[in-house]
Backbone as CSV, one residue per row, in Angstrom:
resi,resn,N_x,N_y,N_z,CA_x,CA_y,CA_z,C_x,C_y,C_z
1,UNK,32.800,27.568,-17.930,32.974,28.542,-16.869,34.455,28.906,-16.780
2,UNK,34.451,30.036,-16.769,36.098,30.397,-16.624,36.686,30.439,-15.227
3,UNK,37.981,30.406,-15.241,38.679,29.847,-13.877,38.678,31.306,-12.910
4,UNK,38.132,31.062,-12.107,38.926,32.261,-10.778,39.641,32.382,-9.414
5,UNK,40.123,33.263,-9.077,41.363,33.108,-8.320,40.222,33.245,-6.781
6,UNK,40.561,32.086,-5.886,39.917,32.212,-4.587,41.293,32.518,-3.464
7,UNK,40.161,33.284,-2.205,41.192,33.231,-1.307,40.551,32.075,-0.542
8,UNK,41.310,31.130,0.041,40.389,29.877,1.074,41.241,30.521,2.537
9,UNK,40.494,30.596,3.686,40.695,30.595,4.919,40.414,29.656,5.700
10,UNK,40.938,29.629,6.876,41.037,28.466,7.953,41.808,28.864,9.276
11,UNK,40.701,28.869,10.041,40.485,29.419,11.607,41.715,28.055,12.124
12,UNK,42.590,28.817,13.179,43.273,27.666,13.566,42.917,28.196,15.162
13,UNK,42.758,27.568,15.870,42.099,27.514,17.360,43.473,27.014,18.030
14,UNK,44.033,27.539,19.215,45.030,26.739,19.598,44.605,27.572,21.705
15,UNK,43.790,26.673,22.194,43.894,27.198,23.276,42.756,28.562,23.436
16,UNK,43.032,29.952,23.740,42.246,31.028,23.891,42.289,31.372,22.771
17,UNK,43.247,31.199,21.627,43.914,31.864,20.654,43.848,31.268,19.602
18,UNK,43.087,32.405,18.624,42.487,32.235,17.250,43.366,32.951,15.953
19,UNK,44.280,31.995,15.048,45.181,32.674,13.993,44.481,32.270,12.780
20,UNK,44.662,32.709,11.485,43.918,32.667,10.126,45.651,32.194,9.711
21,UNK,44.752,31.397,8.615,45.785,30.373,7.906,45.076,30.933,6.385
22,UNK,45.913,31.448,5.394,45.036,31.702,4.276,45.844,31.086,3.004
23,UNK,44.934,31.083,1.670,45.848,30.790,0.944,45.039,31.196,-0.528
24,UNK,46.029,31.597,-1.673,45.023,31.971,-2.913,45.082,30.649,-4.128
25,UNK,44.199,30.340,-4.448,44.284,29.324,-5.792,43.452,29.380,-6.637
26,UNK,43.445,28.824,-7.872,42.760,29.034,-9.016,41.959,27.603,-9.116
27,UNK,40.198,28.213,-9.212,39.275,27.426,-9.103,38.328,27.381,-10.457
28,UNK,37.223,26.711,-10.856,36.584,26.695,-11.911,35.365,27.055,-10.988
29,UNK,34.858,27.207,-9.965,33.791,26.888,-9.195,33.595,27.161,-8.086
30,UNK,33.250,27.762,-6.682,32.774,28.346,-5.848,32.722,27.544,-4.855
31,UNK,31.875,26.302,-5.234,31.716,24.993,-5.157,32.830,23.886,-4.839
32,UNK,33.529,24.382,-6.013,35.341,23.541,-5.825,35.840,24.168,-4.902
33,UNK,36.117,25.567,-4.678,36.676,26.289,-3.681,36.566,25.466,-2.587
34,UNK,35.181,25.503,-2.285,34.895,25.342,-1.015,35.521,23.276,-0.502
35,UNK,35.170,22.416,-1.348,35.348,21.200,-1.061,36.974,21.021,-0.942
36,UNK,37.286,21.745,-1.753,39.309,22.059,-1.812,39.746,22.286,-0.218
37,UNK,38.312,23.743,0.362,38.489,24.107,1.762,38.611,23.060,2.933
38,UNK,37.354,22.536,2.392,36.821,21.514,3.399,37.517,20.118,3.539
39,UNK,38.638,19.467,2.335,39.287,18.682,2.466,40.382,18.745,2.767
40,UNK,40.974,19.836,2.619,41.797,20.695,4.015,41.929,20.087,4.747
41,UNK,40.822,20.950,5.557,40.701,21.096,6.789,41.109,19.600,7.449
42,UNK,40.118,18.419,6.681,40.135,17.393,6.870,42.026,16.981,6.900
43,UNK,42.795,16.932,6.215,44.061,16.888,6.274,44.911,17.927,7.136
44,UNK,44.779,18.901,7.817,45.189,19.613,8.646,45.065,18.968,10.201
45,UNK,43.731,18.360,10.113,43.608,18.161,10.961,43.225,16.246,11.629
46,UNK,44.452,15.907,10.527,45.199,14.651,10.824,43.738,13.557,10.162
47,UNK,42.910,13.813,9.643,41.813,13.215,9.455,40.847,12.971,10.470
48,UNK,40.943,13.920,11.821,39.698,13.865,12.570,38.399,15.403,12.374
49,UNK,37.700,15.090,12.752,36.776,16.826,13.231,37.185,17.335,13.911
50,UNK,36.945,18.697,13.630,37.450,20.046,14.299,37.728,19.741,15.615
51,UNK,36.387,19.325,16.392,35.984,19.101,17.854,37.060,17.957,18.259
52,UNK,36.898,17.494,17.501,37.899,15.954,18.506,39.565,16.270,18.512
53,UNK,39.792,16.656,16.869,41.300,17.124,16.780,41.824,18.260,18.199
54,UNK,40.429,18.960,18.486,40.396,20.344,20.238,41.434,19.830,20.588
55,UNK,41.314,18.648,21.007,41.821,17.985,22.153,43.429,17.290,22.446
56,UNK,43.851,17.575,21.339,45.281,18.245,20.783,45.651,19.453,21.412
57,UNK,45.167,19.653,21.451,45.319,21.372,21.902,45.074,22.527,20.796
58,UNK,44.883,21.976,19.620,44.776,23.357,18.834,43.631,22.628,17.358
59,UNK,43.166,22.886,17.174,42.392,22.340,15.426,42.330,23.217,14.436
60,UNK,42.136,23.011,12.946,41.550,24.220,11.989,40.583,23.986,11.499
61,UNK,39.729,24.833,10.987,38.178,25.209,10.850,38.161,25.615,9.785
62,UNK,37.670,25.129,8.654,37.705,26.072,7.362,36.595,26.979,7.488
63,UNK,36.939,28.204,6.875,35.843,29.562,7.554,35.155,29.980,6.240
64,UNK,36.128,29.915,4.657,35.398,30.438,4.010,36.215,30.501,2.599
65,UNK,35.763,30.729,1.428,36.829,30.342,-0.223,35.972,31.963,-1.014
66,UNK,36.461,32.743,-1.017,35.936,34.103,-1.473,36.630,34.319,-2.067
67,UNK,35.720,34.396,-3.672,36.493,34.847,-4.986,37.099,36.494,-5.173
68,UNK,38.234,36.887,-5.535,39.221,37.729,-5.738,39.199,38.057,-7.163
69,UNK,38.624,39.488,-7.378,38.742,40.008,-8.295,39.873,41.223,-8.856
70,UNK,40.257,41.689,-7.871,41.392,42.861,-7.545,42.052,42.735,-6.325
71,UNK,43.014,43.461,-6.292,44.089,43.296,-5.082,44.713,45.558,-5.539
72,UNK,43.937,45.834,-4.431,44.651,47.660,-3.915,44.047,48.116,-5.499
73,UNK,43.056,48.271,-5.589,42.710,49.233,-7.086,43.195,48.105,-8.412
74,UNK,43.596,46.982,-8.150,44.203,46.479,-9.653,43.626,45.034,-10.148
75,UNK,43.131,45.032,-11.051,42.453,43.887,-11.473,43.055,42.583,-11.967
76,UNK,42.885,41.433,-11.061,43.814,40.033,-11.733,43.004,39.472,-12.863
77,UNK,43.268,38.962,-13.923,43.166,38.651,-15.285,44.056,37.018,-14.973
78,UNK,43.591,36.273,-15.506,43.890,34.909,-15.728,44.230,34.828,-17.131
79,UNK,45.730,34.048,-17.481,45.935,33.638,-18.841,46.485,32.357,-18.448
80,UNK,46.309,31.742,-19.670,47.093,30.362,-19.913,48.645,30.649,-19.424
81,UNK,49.436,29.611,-19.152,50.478,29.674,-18.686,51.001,29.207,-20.058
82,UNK,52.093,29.253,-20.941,53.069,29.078,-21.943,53.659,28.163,-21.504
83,UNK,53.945,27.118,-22.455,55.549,26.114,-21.671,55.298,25.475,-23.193
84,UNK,56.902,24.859,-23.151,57.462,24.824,-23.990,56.758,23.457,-24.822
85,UNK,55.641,22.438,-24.523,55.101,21.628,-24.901,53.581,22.408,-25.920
86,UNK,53.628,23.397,-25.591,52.642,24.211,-26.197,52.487,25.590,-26.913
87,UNK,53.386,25.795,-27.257,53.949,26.890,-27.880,55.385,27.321,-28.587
Protein backbone atom coordinates (compact mmCIF):
# COMPACT_ATOMS: atom_id res chain seq x y z
CA UNK A 1 0.00 0.00 0.00
CA UNK A 2 1.44 3.25 -0.77
CA UNK A 3 1.94 6.01 1.81
CA UNK A 4 -0.56 9.04 2.09
CA UNK A 5 -0.52 12.34 3.43
CA UNK A 6 -3.39 12.68 6.33
CA UNK A 7 -4.73 15.71 7.91
CA UNK A 8 -5.44 14.45 11.85
CA UNK A 9 -7.71 16.92 13.88
CA UNK A 10 -8.42 17.44 17.50
CA UNK A 11 -11.28 19.38 19.12
CA UNK A 12 -9.73 21.22 22.10
CA UNK A 13 -12.71 22.19 24.53
CA UNK A 14 -11.58 24.81 26.99
CA UNK A 15 -14.70 26.09 28.91
CA UNK A 16 -17.68 27.43 26.24
CA UNK A 17 -14.91 27.45 23.73
CA UNK A 18 -14.12 25.04 21.02
CA UNK A 19 -10.44 25.51 18.94
CA UNK A 20 -9.13 22.78 16.23
CA UNK A 21 -5.64 21.67 16.73
CA UNK A 22 -4.58 20.14 13.26
CA UNK A 23 -1.73 18.56 11.86
CA UNK A 24 -0.55 16.79 8.34
CA UNK A 25 1.56 13.41 8.30
CA UNK A 26 2.41 10.66 6.19
CA UNK A 27 0.52 7.38 6.82
CA UNK A 28 0.45 3.80 5.14
CA UNK A 29 -3.22 3.35 6.38
CA UNK A 30 -6.43 5.12 7.35
CA UNK A 31 -6.35 2.86 10.14
CA UNK A 32 -2.79 4.16 11.29
CA UNK A 33 -4.07 7.63 10.85
CA UNK A 34 -6.56 7.21 13.05
CA UNK A 35 -4.66 5.17 16.15
CA UNK A 36 -1.66 7.94 15.59
CA UNK A 37 -5.08 10.28 16.30
CA UNK A 38 -6.28 8.50 19.06
CA UNK A 39 -2.89 8.12 20.90
CA UNK A 40 -2.71 11.68 20.78
CA UNK A 41 -5.25 12.52 22.15
CA UNK A 42 -4.34 10.10 24.86
CA UNK A 43 -0.95 12.16 25.41
CA UNK A 44 -2.51 15.60 25.10
CA UNK A 45 -4.45 14.85 27.48
CA UNK A 46 -1.91 13.89 30.21
CA UNK A 47 -3.06 10.15 29.90
CA UNK A 48 -6.63 10.61 31.16
CA UNK A 49 -10.24 10.63 28.98
CA UNK A 50 -11.56 13.40 27.39
CA UNK A 51 -14.33 13.62 30.22
CA UNK A 52 -12.14 13.46 33.25
CA UNK A 53 -9.10 15.55 31.74
CA UNK A 54 -12.95 18.43 31.49
CA UNK A 55 -12.14 19.00 34.70
CA UNK A 56 -8.93 20.80 34.10
CA UNK A 57 -10.71 23.12 32.52
CA UNK A 58 -10.07 22.38 28.96
CA UNK A 59 -9.46 18.55 27.14
CA UNK A 60 -8.79 17.37 23.37
CA UNK A 61 -10.96 15.10 21.41
CA UNK A 62 -9.61 13.57 18.41
CA UNK A 63 -12.37 14.37 15.69
CA UNK A 64 -10.98 12.84 12.65
CA UNK A 65 -7.46 11.69 10.14
CA UNK A 66 -8.78 12.59 6.41
CA UNK A 67 -6.63 11.67 3.63
CA UNK A 68 -5.28 14.75 1.39
CA UNK A 69 -5.00 14.46 -2.04
CA UNK A 70 -4.56 18.20 -3.29
CA UNK A 71 -4.18 21.45 -1.61
CA UNK A 72 -6.06 24.84 -3.99
CA UNK A 73 -6.23 22.87 -7.52
CA UNK A 74 -2.64 21.09 -6.95
CA UNK A 75 -1.91 17.58 -6.47
CA UNK A 76 0.66 16.20 -3.60
CA UNK A 77 2.75 13.27 -5.00
CA UNK A 78 4.92 11.44 -2.41
CA UNK A 79 8.68 10.59 -3.22
CA UNK A 80 11.36 9.01 -1.34
CA UNK A 81 13.37 11.49 0.46
CA UNK A 82 17.35 11.31 -0.87
CA UNK A 83 20.10 11.45 1.86
CA UNK A 84 23.31 10.88 1.57
CA UNK A 85 23.30 7.06 3.00
CA UNK A 86 21.30 6.23 -0.11
CA UNK A 87 22.23 7.79 -3.02
Amino acid sequence: MSKQVYELCWVIRCDEFEFLRTAWKVFDSAGEAKAYGLRQQGELNDGLPPDEKSWDGYCFRFSHARPIDEVDGWRIVLEPQMNASNG
